[in-house]
TIDRENTOR-716958 format. One record per residue (C-alpha): residue in one letter; x, y, z. Coordinates in steps of 0.05 Angstrom, whole numbers, plus 5000, padded with zeros to 4 digits. Layout:
BEGIN
type|px|py|pz
a|X|Y|Z .
...
END
This chain:
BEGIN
type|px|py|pz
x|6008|8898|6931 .
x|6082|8885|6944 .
x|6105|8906|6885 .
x|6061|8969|6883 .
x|6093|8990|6940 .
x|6159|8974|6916 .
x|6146|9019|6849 .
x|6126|9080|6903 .
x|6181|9071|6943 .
x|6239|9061|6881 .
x|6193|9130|6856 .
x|6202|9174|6916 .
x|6274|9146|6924 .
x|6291|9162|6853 .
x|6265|9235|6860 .
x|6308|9244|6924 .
x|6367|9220|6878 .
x|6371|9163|6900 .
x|6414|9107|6856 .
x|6355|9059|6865 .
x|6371|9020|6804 .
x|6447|9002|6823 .
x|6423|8988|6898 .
x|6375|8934|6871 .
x|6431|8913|6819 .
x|6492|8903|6870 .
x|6441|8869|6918 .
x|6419|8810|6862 .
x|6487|8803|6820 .
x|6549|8792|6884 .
x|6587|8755|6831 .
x|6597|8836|6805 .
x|6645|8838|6871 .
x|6711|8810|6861 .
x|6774|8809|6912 .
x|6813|8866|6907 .
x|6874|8838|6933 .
x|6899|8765|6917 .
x|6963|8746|6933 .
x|7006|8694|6895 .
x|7059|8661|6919 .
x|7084|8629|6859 .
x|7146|8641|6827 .
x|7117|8671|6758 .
x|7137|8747|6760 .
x|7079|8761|6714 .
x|7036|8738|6780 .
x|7056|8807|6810 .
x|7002|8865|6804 .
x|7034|8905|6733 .
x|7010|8974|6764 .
x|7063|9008|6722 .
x|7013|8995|6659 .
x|6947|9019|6693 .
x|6961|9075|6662 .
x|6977|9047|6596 .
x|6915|8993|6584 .
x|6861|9018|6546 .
x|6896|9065|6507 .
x|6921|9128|6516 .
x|6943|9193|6463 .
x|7002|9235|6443 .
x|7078|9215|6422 .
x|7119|9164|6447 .
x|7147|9178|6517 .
x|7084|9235|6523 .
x|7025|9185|6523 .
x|6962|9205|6567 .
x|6924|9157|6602 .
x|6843|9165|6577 .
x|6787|9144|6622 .
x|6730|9126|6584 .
x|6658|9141|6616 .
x|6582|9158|6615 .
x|6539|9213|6637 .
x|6472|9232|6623 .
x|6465|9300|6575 .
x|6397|9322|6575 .
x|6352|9262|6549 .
x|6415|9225|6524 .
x|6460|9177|6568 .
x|6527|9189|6523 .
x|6584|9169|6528 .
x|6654|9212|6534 .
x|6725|9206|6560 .
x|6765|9244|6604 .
x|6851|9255|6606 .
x|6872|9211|6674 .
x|6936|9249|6693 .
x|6954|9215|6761 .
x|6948|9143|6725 .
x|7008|9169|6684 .
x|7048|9183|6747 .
x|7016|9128|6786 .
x|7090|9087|6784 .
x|7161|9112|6802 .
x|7213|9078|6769 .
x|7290|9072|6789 .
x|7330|9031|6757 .
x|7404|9015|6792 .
x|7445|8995|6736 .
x|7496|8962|6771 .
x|7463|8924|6832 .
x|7491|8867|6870 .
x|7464|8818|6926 .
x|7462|8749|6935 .
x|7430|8692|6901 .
x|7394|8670|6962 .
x|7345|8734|6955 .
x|7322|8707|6883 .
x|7251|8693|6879 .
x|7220|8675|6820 .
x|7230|8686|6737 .
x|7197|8726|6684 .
x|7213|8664|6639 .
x|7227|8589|6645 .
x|7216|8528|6610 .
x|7177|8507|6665 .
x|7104|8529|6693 .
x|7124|8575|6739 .
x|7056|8596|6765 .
x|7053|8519|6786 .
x|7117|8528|6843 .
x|7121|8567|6908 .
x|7191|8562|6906 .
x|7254|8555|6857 .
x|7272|8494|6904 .
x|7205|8464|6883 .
x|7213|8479|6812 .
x|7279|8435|6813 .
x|7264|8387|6855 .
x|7206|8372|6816 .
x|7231|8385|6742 .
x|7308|8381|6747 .
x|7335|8327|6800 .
x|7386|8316|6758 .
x|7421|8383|6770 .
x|7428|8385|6849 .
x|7455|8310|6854 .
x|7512|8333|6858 .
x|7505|8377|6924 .
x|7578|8410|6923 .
x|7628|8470|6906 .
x|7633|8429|6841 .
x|7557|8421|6831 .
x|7547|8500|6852 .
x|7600|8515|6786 .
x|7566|8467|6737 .
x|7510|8500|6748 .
x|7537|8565|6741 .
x|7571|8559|6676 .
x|7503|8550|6640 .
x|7507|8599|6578 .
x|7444|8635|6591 .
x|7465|8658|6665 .
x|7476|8731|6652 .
x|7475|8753|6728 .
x|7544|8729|6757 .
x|7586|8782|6724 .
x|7611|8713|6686 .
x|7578|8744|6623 .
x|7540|8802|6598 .
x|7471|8803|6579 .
x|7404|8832|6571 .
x|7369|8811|6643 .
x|7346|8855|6700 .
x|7330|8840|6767 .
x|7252|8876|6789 .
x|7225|8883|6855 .
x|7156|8919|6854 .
x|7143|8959|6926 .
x|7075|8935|6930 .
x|7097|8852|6933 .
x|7173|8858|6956 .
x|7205|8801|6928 .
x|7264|8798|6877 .
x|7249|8770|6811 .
x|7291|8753|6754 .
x|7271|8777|6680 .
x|7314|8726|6640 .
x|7319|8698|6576 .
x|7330|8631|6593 .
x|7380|8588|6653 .
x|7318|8590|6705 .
x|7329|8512|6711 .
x|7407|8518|6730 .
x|7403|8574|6769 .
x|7341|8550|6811 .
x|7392|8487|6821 .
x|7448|8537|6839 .
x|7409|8570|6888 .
x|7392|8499|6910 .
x|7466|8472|6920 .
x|7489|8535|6943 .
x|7442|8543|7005 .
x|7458|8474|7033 .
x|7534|8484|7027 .
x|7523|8550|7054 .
x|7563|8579|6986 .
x|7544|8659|6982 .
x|7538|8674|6901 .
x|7538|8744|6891 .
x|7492|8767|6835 .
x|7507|8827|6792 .
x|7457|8865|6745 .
x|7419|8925|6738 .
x|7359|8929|6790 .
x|7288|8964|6768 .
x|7253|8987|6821 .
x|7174|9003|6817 .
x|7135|9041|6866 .
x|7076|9073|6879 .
x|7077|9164|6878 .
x|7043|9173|6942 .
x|7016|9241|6911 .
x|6991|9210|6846 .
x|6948|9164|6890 .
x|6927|9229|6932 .
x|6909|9259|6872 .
x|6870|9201|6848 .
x|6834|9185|6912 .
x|6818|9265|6911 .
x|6788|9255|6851 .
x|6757|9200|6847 .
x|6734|9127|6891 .
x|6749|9075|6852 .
x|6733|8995|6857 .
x|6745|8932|6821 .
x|6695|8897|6789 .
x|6680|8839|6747 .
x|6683|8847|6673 .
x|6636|8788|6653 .
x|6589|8810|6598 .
x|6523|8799|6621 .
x|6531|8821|6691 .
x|6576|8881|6665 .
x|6519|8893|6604 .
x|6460|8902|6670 .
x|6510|8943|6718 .
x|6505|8990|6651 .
x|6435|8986|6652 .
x|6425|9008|6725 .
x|6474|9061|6710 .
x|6439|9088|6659 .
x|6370|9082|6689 .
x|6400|9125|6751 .
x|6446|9182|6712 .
x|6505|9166|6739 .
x|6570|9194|6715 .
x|6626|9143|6714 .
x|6685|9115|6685 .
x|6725|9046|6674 .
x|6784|9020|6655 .
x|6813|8948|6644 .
x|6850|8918|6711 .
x|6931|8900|6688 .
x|6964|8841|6683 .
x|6942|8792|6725 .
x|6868|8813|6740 .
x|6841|8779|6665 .
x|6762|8788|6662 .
x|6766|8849|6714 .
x|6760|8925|6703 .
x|6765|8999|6752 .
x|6704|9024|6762 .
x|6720|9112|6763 .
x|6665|9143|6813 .
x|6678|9222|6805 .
x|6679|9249|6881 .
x|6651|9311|6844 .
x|6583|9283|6822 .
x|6533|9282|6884 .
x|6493|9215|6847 .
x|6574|9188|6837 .
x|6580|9189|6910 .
x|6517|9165|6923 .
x|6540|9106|6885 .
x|6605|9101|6916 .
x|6568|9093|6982 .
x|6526|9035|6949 .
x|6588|9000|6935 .
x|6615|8996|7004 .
x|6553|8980|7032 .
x|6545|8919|6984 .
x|6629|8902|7014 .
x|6662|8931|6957 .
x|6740|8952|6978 .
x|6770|9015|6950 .
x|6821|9014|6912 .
x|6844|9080|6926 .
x|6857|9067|6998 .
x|6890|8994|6979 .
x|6934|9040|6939 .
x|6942|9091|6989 .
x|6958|9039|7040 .
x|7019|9007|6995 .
x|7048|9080|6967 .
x|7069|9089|7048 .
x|7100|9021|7048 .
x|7183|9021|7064 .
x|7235|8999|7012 .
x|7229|8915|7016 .
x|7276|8888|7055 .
x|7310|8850|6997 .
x|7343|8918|6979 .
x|7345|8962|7048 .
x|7389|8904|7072 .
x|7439|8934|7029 .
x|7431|9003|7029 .
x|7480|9048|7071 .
x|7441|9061|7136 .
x|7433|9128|7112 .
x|7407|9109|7048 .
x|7356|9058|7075 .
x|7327|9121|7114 .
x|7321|9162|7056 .
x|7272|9171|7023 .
x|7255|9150|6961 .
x|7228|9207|6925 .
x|7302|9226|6937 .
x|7323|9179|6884 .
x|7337|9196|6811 .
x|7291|9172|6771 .
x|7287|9133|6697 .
x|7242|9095|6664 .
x|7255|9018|6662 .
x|7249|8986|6594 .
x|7178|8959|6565 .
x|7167|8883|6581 .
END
């Protein structure tokens, strides 16, 4: 009798346009929610969000420096539940990027690497890292230690010797990173040696900047509510299922670097079963991710770089900055 009365209700439901079919789904499968926002206090710069390539994963059309970011969706056409994709302009312009090409702070606001002999994702700090995988470099805790250190070939950030590495601070995590080619261990030690001898080392190298365009992420949000969702295949393969079953026009794309196994699920503000949808979602404790982003785009300029603006600088803002893109890593 139960489940008569289930069928009537999930009937009259359905014919009210109701999303019956995704309510039942995202009430059976929770493992479909994942945490929106992790944080990661390692050292590994590739354990910072990569929103500058949101709009690059999954593909994207046209020439080199031109490419369009393609959301690829679903919607029901007559009998058929077909699929189709759409051009995603605001993921494009979902990053700023400055790059300062000739920056210069101290080695005490270093964070992390992009590259390292060691595990990187395994430390919380370059201390740790040292400590734990280099003794031998900070036993000598002195002006002379700080130097040996130092002169290590493949420092390219003391204006000692040129090279290739950047410094990176993303907005949306606010710590300085270093994207080197090698010298994490002696520099960690520097940093190390230099701190307890209260030594300042001045670092000097071009500084890329990413933030988030607070009207890209209006646009999105205006557009669309997006939230994150686990890419596992079975419980992806029966979210598809209830989709289908209920009409609903949507659209995904993969999650960047370092959400593996997770995609963006595209609800189109537009489409009154979408929203209907979208509603499900927060009932069942889904976050947004438009409002996460939202949230971040209205962040300040870290710290690690307003300390060293001009005062009038640090209260500019910094749409007022010229822009250029930062090189592919």
């Amino acid at each position: 009798m139960n489940k008569i009365i289930q069928v009537l209700s999930d009937t009259i439901r359905a014919s009210l346009g109701q999303p019956v079919h995704v309510e039942r789904f995202l009430a059976r499968r929770p493992d479909f929610r994942v945490p929106m926002v992790r944080s990661s206090n390692s050292i590994d710069f590739d354990s910072v969000p990569k929103w500058d390539t949101f709009g690059e994963t999954g593909g994207g059309t046209g020439p080199a420096g031109a490419r369009q970011a393609i959301l690829q969706g679903w919607r029901r056409e007559g009998t058929r539940y077909s699929d189709f994709r759409v051009a995603g302009p605001a993921l494009n312009n979902l990053v700023k990027k400055i790059v300062v090409d000739d920056w210069k702070c101290d080695l005490q606001d270093l964070h992390g690497f992009a590259n390292s002999k060691s595990d990187l994702r395994t430390f919380v700090s370059t201390d740790d890292m040292v400590v734990a995988n280099s003794r031998e470099m900070i036993e000598d805790v002195s002006p002379a230690g700080l130097q040996a250190n130092l002169a290590h070939d493949q420092i390219h950030v003391t204006g000692a010797r040129a090279g290739s590495d950047w410094l990176h601070v993303h907005q949306w995590d606010g710590r300085m990173y270093l994207v080197n080619d090698g010298g994490s261990h002696h520099l960690a030690a520097a940093k190390y040696i230099a701190a307890r001898i209260q030594a300042p080392v001045e670092l000097s190298a071009p500084l890329h900047y990413h933030s988030l365009d607070t009207d890209a992420v209006a646009a999105l949000r205006a557009q669309y509510d997006v939230y994150v969702v686990s890419h596992e295949s079975e419980v992806s393969n029966l979210f598809f299922a209830a989709m289908e079953d209920d009409g609903v026009t949507w659209f995904w794309r993969d999650m960047p670097e370092p959400y593996w196994g997770e995609r963006a699920i595209f609800l189109p503000r537009a489409e009154p079963m979408s929203l209907k949808v979208s509603q499900a979602f927060q009932k069942a404790g889904f976050e947004e991710l438009g409002a996460h982003l939202e949230e971040v785009a209205s962040r300040d300029i870290p710290e690690v770089i307003r300390k060293y603006l001009a005062p009038e600088e640090a209260e500019a803002d910094v749409d007022a900055e010229e822009e250029r893109s930062a090189p592919a890593y």
